[in-house]
C-alpha positions in Angstrom: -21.6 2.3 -14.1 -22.1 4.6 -11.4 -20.6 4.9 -8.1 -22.6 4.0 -4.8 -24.1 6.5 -2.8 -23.7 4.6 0.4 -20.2 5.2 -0.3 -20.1 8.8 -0.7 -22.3 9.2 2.5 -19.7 6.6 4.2 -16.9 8.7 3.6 -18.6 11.9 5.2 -18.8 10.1 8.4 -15.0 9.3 8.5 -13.9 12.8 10.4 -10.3 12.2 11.0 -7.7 13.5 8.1 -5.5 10.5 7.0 -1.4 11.4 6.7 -1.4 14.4 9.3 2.0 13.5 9.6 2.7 14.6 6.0 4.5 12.2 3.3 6.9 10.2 5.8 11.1 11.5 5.5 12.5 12.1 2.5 15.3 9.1 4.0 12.4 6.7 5.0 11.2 7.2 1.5 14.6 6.4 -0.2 15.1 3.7 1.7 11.4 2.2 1.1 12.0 2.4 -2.9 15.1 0.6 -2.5 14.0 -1.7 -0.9 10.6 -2.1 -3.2 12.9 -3.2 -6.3 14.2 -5.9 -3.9 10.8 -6.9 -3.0 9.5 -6.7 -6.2 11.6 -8.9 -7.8 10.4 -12.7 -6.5 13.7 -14.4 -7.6 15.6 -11.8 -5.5 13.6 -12.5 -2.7 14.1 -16.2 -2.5 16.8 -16.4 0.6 15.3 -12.8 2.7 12.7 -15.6 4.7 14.8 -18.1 5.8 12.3 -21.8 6.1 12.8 -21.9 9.2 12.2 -18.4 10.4 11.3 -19.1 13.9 7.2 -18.6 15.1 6.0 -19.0 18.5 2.6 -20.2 20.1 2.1 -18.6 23.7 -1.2 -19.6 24.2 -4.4 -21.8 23.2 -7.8 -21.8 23.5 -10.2 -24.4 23.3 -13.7 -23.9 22.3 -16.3 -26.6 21.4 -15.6 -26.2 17.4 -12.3 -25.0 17.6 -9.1 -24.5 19.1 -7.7 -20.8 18.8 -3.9 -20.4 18.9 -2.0 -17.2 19.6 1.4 -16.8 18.2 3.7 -14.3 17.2 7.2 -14.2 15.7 9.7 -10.8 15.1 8.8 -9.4 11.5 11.7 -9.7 9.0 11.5 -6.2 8.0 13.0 -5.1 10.8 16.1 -7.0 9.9 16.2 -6.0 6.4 15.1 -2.5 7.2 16.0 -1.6 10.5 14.2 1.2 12.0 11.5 1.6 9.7 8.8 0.0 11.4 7.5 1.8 14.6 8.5 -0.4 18.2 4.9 -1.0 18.7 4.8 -2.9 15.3 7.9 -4.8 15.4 6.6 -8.0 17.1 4.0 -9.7 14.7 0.9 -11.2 16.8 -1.6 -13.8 15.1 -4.6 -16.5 15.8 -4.5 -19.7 14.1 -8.0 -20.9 14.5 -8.0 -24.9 13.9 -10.9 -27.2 13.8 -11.9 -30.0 16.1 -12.7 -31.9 13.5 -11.1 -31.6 9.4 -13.9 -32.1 6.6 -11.2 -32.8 4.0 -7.3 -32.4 4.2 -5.9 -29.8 6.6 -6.4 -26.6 4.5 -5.5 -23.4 5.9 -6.6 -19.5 4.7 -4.7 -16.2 5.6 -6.8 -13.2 6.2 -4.9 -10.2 6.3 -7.0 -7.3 7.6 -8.8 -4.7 5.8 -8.8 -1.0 6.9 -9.9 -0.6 10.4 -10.2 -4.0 11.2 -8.0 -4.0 14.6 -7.5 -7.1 16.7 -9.1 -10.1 15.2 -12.5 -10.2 16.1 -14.4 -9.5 12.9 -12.0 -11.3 10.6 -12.7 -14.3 13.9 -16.6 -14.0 13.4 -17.5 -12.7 10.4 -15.1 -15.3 8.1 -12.6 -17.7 10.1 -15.3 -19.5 12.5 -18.4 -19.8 9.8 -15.6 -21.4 6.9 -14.9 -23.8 10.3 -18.8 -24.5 9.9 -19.2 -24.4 6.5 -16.1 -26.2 5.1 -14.0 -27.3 8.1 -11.3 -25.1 6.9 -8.5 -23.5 9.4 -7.8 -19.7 9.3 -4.7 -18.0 10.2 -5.3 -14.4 11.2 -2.7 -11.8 10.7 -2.4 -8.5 12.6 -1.4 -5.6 10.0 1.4 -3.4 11.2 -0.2 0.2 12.6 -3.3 -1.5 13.9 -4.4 -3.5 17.3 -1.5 -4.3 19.4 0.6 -3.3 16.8 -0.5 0.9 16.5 2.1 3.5 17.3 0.9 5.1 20.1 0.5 8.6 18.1 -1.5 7.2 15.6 -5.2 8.0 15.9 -7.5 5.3 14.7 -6.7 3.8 11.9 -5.7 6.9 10.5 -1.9 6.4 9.3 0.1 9.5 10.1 2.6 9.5 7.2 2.4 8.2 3.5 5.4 5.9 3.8 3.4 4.0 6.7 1.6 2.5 3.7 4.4 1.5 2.2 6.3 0.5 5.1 2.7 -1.6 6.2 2.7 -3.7 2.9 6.9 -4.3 2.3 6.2 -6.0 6.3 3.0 -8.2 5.5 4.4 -9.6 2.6 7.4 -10.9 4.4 5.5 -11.7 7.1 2.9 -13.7 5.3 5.9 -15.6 3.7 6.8 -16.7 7.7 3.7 -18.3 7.8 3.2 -19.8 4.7 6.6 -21.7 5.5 5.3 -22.6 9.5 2.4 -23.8 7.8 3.8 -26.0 5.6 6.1 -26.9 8.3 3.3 -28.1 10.2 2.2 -30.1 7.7 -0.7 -28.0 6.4 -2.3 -27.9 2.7 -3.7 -26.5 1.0 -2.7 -23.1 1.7 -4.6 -19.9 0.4 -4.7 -16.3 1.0 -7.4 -13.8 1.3 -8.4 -10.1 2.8 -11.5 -7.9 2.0 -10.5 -4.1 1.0 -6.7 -3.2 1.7 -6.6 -6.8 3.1 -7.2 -8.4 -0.5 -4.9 -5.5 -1.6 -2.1 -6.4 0.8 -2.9 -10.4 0.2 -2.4 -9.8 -3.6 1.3 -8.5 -3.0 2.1 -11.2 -0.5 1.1 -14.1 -3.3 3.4 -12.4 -5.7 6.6 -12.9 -3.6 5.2 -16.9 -2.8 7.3 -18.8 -4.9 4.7 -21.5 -5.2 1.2 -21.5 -7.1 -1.4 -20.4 -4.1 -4.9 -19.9 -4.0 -5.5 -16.1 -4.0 -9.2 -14.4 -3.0 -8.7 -10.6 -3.1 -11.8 -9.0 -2.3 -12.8 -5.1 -2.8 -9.5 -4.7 -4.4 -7.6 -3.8 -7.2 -4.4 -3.3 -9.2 -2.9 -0.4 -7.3 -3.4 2.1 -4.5 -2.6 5.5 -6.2 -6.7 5.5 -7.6 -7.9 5.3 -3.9 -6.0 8.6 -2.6 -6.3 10.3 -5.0 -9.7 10.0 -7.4 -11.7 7.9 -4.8 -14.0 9.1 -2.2 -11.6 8.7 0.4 -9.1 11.6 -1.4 -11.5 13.9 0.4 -9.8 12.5 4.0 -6.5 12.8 3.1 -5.0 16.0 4.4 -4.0 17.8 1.3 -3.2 21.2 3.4 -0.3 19.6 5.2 1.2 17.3 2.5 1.6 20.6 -0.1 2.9 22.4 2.7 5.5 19.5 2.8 6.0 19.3 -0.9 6.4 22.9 -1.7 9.0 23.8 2.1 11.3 20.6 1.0 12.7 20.8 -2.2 14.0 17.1 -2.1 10.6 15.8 -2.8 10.6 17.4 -5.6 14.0 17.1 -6.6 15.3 13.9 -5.6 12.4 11.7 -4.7 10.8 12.1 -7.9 13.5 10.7 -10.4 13.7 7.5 -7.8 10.2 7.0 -8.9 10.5 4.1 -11.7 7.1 2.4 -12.5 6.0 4.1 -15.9 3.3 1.8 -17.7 0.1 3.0 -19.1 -1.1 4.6 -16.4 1.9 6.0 -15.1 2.0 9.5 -13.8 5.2 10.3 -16.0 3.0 9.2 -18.5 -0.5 11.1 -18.0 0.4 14.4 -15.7 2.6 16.9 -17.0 4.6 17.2 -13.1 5.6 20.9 -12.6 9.0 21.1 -11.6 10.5 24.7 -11.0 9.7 28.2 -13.1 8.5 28.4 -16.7 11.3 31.1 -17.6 14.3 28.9 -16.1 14.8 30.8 -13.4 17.1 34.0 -12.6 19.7 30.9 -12.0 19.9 30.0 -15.6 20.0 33.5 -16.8 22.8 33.8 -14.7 24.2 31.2 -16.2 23.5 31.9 -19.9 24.9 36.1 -19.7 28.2 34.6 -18.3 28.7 31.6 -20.8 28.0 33.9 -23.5 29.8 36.8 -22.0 27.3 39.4 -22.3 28.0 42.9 -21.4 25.9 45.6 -20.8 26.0 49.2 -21.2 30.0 48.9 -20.0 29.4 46.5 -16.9 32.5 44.3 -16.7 31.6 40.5 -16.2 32.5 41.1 -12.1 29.7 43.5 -12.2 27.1 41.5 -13.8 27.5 38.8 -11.8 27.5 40.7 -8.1 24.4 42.8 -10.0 22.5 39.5 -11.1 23.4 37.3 -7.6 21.8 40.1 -5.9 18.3 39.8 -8.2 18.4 36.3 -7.6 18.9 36.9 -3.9 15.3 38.9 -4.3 14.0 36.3 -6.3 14.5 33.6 -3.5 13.1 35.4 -1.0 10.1 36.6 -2.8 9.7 32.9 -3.8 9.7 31.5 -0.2 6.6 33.5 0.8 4.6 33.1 -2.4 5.5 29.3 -3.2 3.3 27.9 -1.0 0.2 29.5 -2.5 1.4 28.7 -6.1 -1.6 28.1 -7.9 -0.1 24.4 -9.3 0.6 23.3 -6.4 -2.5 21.3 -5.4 -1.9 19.7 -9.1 1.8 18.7 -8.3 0.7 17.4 -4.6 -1.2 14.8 -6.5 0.6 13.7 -8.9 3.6 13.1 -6.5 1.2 11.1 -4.3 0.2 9.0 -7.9 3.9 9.0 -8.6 5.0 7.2 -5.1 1.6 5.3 -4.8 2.4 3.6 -8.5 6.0 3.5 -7.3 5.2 1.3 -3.6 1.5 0.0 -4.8 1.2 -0.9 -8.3 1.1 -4.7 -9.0 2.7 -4.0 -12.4 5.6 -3.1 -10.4 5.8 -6.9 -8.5 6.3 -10.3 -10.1 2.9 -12.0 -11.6 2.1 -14.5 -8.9 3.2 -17.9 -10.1 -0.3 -19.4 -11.2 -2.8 -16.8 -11.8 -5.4 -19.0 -12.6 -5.7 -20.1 -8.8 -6.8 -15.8 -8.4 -10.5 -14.8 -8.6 -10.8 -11.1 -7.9 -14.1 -9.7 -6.1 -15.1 -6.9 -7.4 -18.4 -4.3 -6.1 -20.0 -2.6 -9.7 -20.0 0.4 -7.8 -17.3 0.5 -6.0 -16.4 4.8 -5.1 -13.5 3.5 -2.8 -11.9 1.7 -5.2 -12.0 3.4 -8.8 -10.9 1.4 -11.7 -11.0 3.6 -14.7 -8.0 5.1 -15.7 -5.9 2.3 -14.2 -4.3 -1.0 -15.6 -6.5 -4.0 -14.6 -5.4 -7.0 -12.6 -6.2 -9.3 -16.0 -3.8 -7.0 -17.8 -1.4 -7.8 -15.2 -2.0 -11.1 -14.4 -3.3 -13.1 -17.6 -5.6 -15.8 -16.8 -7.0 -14.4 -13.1 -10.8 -14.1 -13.2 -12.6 -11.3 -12.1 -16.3 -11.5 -10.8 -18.9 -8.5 -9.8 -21.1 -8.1 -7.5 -24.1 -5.7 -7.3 -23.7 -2.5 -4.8 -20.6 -0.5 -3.8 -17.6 -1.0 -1.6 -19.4 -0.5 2.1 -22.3 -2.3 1.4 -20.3 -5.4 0.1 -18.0 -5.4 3.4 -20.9 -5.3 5.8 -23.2 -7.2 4.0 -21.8 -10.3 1.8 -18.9 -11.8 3.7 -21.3 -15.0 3.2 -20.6 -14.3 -0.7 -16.8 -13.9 0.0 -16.3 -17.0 1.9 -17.1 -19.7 -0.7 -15.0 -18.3 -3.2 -11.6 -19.2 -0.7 -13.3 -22.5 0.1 -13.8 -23.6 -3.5 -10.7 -22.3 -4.7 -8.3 -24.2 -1.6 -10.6 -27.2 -2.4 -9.0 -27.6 -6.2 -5.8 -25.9 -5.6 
């Protein structure tokens, strides 16, 4: 199957680079994949929400089919990770949209948002107020970290500026979808479901596997992990390769330290598929240093005092020879993309998150042609998750999030209605 070419065309119109700010600390980065095996791990996650975790509603709105509540609440992350999350993110807005009359139950649907969807207005019109029509269903509306209200004021767009914003963006939604599904079931709601379109199925798909109760799950335009997109899909071509290889090559610790924190290694892994080029082929005038001295070599009558000032000083060349030169190494490109597979599998990969209690209550949306999203080369979400279904539609990625939201919608209604 081919990709679409309303895709590719797409893609040429998006003119700002994503990750000018390069791959996010070195400490951030640490501190993110430590905190990824804790969120990983549902059981180990059970007491980081507390049931209670305080939500506020500062304001309603009444319309004639609906009433629209905005609330917000303080997102966990910050107290588990503090300082991660930029100020402007900190404090987690929403609209709960509820209607003035219930068809059946009092069921309820997250949308997290997809990429560039600020504010709530499309997810408002385009899903939450027609499934209000269509099936008397509420919808809760989450506001993703870096966008709307919540965008550092040095991002541009919905271009984020470092790699670990990613990272940082989904370990926040999925605690703070975990606040909601407790208010809502403090409020007396059910049955509860989750959905997104594009990075918002993505994102939605991590938040169910931390809900320690079967859910309805509707991930749309999605898949399995988030290392494909950046790096094989069309939108690779916006990320700004120039300054993260810049990065990579100047700070050794990437290379060095953040690489053997990486720890997701299943079929697809990058330790697995990419031979990652680490240091010179010979070993380095380091380790020859090393070698003449452990085996006491000498040389036309140099003592060992001798060899060592004469071989410190070649190295001394070496390394400054290598610092103008490195950054034009012809790997480098290569190794630039494997790290970003390496810490994208790491942060992303479902593989590396518990299987969501009952994965027959997933159906996964998938466009045939789909050049944002690529799925060969990576594990599936039924490999993953045994017994989810996955259905196709015609097109690619763009064309399915402008044009079928109508096909997206009774898949979450159907699936809440026999949860």
């Amino acid at each position: 199957m081919g990709v679409s070419r309303l895709d590719k065309f797409y893609r040429r119109l998006l003119l700002t680079k994503l990750f000018i700010g390069g791959w996010g600390t070195p400490e951030d980065l640490k501190r993110i994949f430590e905190f990824r095996k804790i969120i990983g791990n549902r059981e180990r996650c059970r007491s980081l929400v507390p049931e209670n975790y305080p939500v506020y509603i500062n304001k309603t709105e009444d319309h004639s089919d609906c009433q629209i509540h905005n609330g917000f609440f303080f997102s966990p992350l910050e107290h588990l990770v503090p300082g991660i999350l930029p100020p402007e993110a900190v404090k987690a807005r929403f609209q709960f949209i509820v209607p003035k009359r219930w068809k059946k139950n009092r069921s309820v649907c997250i949308h997290l948002a997809g990429t560039g969807d600020h504010f709530f207005w499309r997810r408002r019109t385009l899903m939450a107020r027609p499934m209000i029509k269509e099936a008397g269903m509420a919808s809760l509306l989450l506001e993703n970290p870096y966008y709307g209200y919540r965008k550092p004021k040095d991002q541009l767009r919905s271009s984020l500026k470092n790699v670990s914003d990613l990272f940082v963006m989904g370990g926040a939604l999925i605690l703070e979808s975990t606040v909601l599904l407790h208010w809502l079931e403090r409020e007396g709601y059910w049955p509860l479901g989750m959905t997104g379109i594009s990075m918002g199925g993505y994102m939605s798909s991590l938040a169910v596997t931390n809900w320690p109760k079967p859910i309805p799950l509707i991930p749309c335009l999605s898949w399995s992990t988030a290392s494909s997109v950046f790096t094989t899909g069309v939108l690779s071509k916006a990320v700004n390769w120039t300054e993260l290889e810049k990065q990579y090559a100047i700070n050794s610790v990437y290379e060095e330290e953040i690489i053997k924190l990486l720890e997701y290694c299943g079929a697809d892994s990058f330790k697995m598929n990419t031979e990652v080029v680490v240091g010179s082929e010979d070993g380095g005038v380091g380790d020859r240093i090393d070698h003449l001295l452990s085996s006491h070599v000498n040389t036309d009558g140099m003592n060992l005092d001798s060899l060592r000032k004469s071989l410190r000083a070649e190295n001394t060349l070496h390394e400054k020879k290598t610092d103008t030169t490195k950054y034009c190494r012809p790997s480098l490109h290569k190794e630039s993309i494997s790290f970003m597979k390496g810490v994208m599998d790491e942060c992303t990969h479902m593989a590396n998150f518990s299987v969501p209690v009952d994965t027959s209550l997933i159906i996964v949306v998938q466009a045939k042609e789909d050049a944002y999203i690529p799925r060969t080369g990576v594990l599936s979400l039924q490999e993953i998750w045994p017994g989810c279904e996955v259905r196709y539609l015609n097109g690619g990625h763009i064309s399915a999030y402008l044009f079928k939201q109508n096909v997206f919608r009774p898949f979450m209604m159907h699936s809440t209605d026999s949860a």
